[in-house]
MIDRENVEX-584720 format. One record per residue: x, y, z of N, C-alpha, C in turn; residue number from 1; residue in three letters; chain. Coordinates in Angstrom, 2 decimals. Layout:
N
<gunu n_x="X" n_y="Y" n_z="Z" ca_x="X" ca_y="Y" ca_z="Z" c_x="X" c_y="Y" c_z="Z" n="NUM" res="ala" chain="A"/>
...
REM end
This chain:
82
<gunu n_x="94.57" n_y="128.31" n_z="7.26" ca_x="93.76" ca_y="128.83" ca_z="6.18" c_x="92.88" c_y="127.72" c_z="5.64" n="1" res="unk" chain="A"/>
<gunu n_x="91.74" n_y="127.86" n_z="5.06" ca_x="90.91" ca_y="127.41" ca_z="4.78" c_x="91.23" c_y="126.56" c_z="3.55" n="2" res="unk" chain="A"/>
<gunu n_x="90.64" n_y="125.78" n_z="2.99" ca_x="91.13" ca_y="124.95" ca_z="1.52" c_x="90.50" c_y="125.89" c_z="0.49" n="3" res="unk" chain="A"/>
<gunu n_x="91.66" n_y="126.29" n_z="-0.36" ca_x="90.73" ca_y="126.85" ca_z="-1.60" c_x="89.77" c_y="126.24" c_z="-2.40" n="4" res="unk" chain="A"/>
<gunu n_x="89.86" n_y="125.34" n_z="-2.62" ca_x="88.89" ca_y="124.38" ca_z="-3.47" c_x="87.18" c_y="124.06" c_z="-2.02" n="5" res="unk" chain="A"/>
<gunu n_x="87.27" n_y="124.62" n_z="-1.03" ca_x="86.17" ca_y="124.63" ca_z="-0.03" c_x="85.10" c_y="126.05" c_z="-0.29" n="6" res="unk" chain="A"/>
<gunu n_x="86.17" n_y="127.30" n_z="-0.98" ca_x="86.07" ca_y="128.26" ca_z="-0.49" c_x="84.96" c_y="128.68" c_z="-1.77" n="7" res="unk" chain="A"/>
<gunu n_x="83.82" n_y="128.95" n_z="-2.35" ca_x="82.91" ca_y="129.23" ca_z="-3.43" c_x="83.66" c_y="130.25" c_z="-4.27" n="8" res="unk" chain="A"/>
<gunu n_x="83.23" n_y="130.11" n_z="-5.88" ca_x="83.92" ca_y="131.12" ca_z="-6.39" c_x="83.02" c_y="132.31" c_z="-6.76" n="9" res="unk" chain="A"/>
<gunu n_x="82.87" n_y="133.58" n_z="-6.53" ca_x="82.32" ca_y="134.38" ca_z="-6.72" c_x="82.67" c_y="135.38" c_z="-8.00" n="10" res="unk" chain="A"/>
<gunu n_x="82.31" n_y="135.72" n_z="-9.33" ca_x="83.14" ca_y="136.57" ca_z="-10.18" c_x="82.16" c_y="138.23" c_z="-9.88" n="11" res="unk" chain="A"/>
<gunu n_x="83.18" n_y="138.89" n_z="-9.59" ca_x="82.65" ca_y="140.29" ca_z="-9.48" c_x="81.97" c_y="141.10" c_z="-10.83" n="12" res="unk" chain="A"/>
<gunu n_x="80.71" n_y="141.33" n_z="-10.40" ca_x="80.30" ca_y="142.08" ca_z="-12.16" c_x="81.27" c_y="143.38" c_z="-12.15" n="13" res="unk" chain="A"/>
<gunu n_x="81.38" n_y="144.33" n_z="-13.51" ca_x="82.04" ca_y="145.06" ca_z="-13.57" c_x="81.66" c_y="146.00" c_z="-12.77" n="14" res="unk" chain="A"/>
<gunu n_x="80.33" n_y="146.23" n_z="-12.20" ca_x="80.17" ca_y="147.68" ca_z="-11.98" c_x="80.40" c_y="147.21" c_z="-10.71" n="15" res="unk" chain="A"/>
<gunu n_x="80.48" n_y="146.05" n_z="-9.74" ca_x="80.88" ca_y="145.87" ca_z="-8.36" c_x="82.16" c_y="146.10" c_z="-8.57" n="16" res="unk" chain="A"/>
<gunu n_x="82.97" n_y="145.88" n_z="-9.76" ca_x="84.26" ca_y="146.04" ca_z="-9.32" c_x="84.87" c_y="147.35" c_z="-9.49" n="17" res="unk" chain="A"/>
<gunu n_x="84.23" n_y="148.10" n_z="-9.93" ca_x="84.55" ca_y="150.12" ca_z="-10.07" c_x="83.86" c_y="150.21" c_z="-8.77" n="18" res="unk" chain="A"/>
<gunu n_x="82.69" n_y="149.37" n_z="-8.26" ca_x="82.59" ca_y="150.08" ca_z="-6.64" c_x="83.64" c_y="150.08" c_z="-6.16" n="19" res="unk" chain="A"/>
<gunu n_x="83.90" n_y="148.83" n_z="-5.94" ca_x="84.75" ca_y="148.85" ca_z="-4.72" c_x="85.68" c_y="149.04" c_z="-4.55" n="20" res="unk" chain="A"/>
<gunu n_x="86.45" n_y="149.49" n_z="-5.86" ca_x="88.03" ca_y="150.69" ca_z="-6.24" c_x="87.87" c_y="151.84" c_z="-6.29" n="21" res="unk" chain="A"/>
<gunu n_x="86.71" n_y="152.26" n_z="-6.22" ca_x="86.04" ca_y="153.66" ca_z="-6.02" c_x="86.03" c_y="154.17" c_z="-4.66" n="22" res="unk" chain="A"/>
<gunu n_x="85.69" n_y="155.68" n_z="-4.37" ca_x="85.86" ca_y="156.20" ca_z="-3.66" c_x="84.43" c_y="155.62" c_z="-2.25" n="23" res="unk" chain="A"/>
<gunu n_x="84.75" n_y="154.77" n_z="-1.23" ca_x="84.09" ca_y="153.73" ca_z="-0.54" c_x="84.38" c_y="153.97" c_z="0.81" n="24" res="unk" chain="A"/>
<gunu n_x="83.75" n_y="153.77" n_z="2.14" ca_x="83.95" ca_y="153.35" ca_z="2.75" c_x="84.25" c_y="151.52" c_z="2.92" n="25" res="unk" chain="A"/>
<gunu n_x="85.00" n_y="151.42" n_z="3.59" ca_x="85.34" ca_y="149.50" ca_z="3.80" c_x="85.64" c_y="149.50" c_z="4.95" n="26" res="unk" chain="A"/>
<gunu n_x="84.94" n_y="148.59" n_z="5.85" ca_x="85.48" ca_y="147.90" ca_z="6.94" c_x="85.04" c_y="146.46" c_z="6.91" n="27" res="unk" chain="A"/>
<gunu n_x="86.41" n_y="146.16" n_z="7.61" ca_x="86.59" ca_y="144.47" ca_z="8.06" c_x="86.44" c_y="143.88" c_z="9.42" n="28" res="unk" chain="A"/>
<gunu n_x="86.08" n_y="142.71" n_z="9.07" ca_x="85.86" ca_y="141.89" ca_z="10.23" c_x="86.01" c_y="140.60" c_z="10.41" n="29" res="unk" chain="A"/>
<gunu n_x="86.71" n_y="140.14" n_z="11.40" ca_x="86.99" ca_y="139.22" ca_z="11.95" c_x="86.66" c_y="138.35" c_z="13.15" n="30" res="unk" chain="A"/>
<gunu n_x="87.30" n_y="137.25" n_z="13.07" ca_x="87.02" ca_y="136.03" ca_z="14.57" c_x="88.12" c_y="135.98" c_z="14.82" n="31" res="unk" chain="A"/>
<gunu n_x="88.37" n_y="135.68" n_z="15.99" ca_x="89.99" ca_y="135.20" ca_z="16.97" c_x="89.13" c_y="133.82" c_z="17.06" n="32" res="unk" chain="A"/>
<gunu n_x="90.58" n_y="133.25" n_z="17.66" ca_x="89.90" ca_y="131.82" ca_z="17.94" c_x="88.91" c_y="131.41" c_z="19.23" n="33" res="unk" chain="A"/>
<gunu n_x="88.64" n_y="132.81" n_z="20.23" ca_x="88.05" ca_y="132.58" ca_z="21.55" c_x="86.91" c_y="132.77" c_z="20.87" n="34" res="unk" chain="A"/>
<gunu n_x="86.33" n_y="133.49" n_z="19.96" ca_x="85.52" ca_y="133.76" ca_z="18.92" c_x="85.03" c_y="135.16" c_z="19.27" n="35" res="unk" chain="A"/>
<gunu n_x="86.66" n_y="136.23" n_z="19.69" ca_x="86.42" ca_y="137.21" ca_z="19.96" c_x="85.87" c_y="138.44" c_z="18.32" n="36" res="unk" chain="A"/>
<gunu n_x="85.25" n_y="139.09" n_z="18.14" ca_x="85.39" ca_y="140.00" ca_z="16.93" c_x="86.46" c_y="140.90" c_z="16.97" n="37" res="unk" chain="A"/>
<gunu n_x="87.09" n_y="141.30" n_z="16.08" ca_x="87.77" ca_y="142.71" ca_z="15.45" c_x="87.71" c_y="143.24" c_z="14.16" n="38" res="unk" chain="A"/>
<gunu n_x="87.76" n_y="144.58" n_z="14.17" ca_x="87.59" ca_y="145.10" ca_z="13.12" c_x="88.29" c_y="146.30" c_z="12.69" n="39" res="unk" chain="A"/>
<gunu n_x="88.31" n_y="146.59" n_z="11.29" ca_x="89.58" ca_y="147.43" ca_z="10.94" c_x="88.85" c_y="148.62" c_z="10.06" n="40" res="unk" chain="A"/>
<gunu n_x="89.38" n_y="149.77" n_z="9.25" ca_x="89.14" ca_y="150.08" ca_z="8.38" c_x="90.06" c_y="149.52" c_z="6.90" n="41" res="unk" chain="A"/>
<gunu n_x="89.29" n_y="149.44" n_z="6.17" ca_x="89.96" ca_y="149.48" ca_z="4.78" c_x="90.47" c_y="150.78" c_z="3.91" n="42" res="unk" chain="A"/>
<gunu n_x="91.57" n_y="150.71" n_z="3.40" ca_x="91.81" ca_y="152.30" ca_z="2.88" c_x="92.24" c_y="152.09" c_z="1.31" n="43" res="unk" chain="A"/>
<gunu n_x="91.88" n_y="151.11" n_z="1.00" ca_x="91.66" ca_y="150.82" ca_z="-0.98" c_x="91.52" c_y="149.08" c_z="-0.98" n="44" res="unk" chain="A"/>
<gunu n_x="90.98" n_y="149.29" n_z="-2.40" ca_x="90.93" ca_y="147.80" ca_z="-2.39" c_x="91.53" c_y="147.68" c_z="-4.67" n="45" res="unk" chain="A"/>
<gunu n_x="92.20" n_y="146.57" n_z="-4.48" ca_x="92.47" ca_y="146.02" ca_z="-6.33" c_x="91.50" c_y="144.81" c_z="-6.04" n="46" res="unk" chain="A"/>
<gunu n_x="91.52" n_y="144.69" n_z="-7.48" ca_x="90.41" ca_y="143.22" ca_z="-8.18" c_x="91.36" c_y="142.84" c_z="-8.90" n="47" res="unk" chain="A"/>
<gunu n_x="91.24" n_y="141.62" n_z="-9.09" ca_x="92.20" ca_y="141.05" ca_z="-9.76" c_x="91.88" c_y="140.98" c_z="-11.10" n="48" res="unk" chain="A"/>
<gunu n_x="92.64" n_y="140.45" n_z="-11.87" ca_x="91.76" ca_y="140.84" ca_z="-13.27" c_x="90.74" c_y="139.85" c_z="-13.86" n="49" res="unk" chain="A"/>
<gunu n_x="90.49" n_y="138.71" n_z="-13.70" ca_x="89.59" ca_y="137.94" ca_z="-13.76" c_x="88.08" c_y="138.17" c_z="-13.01" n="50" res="unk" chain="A"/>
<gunu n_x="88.76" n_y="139.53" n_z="-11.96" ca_x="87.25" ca_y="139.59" ca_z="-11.14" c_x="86.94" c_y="138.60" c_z="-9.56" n="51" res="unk" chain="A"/>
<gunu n_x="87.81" n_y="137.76" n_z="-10.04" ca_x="87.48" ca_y="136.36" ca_z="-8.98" c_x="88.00" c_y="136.86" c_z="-7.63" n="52" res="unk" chain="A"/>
<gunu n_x="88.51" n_y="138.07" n_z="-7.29" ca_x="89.56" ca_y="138.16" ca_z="-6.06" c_x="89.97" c_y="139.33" c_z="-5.82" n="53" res="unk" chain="A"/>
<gunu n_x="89.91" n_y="140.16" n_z="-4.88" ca_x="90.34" ca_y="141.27" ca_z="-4.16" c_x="91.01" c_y="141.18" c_z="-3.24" n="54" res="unk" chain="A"/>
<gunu n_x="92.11" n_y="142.38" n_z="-2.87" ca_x="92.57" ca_y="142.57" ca_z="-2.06" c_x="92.62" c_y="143.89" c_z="-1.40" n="55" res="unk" chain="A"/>
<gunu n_x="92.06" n_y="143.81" n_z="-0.05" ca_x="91.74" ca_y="144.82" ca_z="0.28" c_x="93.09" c_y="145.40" c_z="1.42" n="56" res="unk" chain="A"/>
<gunu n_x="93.33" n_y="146.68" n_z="0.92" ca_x="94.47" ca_y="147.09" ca_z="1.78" c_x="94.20" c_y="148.48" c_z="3.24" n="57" res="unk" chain="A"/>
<gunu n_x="95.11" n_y="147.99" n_z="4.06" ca_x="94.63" ca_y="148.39" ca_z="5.61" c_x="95.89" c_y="148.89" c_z="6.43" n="58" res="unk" chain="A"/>
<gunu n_x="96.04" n_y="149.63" n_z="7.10" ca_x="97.22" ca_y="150.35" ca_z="7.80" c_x="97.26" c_y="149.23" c_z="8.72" n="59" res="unk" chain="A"/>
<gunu n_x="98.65" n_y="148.53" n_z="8.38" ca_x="98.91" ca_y="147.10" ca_z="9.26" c_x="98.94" c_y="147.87" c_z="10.99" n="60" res="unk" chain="A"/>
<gunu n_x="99.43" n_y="149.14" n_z="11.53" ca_x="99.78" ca_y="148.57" ca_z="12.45" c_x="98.34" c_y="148.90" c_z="13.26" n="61" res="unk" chain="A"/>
<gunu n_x="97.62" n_y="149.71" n_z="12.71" ca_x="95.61" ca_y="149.23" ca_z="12.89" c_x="94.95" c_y="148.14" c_z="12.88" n="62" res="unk" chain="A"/>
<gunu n_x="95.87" n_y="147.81" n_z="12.21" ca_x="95.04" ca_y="145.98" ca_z="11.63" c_x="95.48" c_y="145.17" c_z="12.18" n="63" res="unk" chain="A"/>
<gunu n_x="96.26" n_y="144.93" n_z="13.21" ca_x="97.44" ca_y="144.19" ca_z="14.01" c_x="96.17" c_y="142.77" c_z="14.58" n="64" res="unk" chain="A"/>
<gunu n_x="95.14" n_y="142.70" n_z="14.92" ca_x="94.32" ca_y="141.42" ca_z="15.71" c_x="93.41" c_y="141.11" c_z="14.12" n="65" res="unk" chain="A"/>
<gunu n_x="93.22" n_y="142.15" n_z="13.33" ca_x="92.63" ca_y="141.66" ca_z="12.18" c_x="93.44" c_y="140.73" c_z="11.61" n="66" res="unk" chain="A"/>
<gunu n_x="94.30" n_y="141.35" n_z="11.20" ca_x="95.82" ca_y="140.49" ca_z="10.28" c_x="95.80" c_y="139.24" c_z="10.86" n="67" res="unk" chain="A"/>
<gunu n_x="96.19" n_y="138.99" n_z="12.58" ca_x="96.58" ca_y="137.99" ca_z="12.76" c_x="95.49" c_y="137.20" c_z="12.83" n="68" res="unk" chain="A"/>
<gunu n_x="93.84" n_y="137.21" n_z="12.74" ca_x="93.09" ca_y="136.10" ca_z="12.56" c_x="92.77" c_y="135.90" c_z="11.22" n="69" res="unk" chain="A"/>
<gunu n_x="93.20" n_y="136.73" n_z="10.34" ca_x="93.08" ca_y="136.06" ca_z="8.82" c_x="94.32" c_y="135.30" c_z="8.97" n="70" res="unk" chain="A"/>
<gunu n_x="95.28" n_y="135.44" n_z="8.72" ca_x="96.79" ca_y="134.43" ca_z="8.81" c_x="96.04" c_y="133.57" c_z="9.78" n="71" res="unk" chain="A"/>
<gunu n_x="95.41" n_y="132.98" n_z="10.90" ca_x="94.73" ca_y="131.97" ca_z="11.42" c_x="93.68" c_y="130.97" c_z="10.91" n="72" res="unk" chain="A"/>
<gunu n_x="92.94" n_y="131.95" n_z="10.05" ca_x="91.76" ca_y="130.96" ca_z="9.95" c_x="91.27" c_y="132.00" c_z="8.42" n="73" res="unk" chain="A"/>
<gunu n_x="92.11" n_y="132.47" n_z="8.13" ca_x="91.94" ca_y="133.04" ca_z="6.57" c_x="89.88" c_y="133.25" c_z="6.26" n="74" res="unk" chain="A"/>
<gunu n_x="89.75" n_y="133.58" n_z="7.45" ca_x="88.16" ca_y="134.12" ca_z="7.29" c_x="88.08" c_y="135.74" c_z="7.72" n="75" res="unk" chain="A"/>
<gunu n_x="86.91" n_y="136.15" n_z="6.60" ca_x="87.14" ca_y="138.26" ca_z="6.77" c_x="85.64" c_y="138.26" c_z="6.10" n="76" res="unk" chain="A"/>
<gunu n_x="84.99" n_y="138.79" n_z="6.42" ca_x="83.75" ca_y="139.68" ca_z="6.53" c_x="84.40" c_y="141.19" c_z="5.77" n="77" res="unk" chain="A"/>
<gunu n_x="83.79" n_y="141.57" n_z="4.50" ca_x="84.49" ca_y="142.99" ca_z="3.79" c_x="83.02" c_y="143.96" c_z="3.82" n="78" res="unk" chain="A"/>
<gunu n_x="82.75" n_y="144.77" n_z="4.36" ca_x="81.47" ca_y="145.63" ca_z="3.57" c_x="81.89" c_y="146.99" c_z="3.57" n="79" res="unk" chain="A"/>
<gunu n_x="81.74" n_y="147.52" n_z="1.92" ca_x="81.52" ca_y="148.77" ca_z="1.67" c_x="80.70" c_y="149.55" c_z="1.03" n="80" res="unk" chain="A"/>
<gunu n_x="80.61" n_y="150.94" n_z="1.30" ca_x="79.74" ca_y="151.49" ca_z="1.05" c_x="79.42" c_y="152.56" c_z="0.68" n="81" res="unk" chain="A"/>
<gunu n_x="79.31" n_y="153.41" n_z="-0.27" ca_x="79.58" ca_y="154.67" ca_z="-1.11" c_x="78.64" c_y="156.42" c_z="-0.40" n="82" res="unk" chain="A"/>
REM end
């Protein structure tokens, strides 16, 4: 995983953060280390309460090559879209 203190801090305005707990499409994306892509759907996402941080949640056993290159290299590409 990446160093947190590397990683920029972004604070979500409010109305990004009712997007993206709102009714959304989300998909994710990833690198393997061959610098193959994969990608998942997202099926909700929380904000944390500061705004600074989401977590977006995914039917693990769909997400099985996603999962394991975030636990690798803790990098994810999120876009959704109403």
């Amino acid at each position: 995983m990446r160093d947190a203190a590397a990683v920029p801090t972004v604070v979500l305005t409010a109305e990004q953060a009712r997007h993206v707990q709102g009714p959304v499409n989300m998909m994710l994306s990833t690198c393997g280390p061959l610098g193959r892509p994969q990608v998942t759907r997202g099926i909700g996402c929380r904000v944390s309460p500061d705004q600074r941080s989401i977590s977006v949640l995914v039917h693990a056993a769909a997400a099985t090559r996603v999962l394991e290159d975030v636990r690798a290299n803790g990098r994810v590409a999120v876009v959704s879209t109403d």
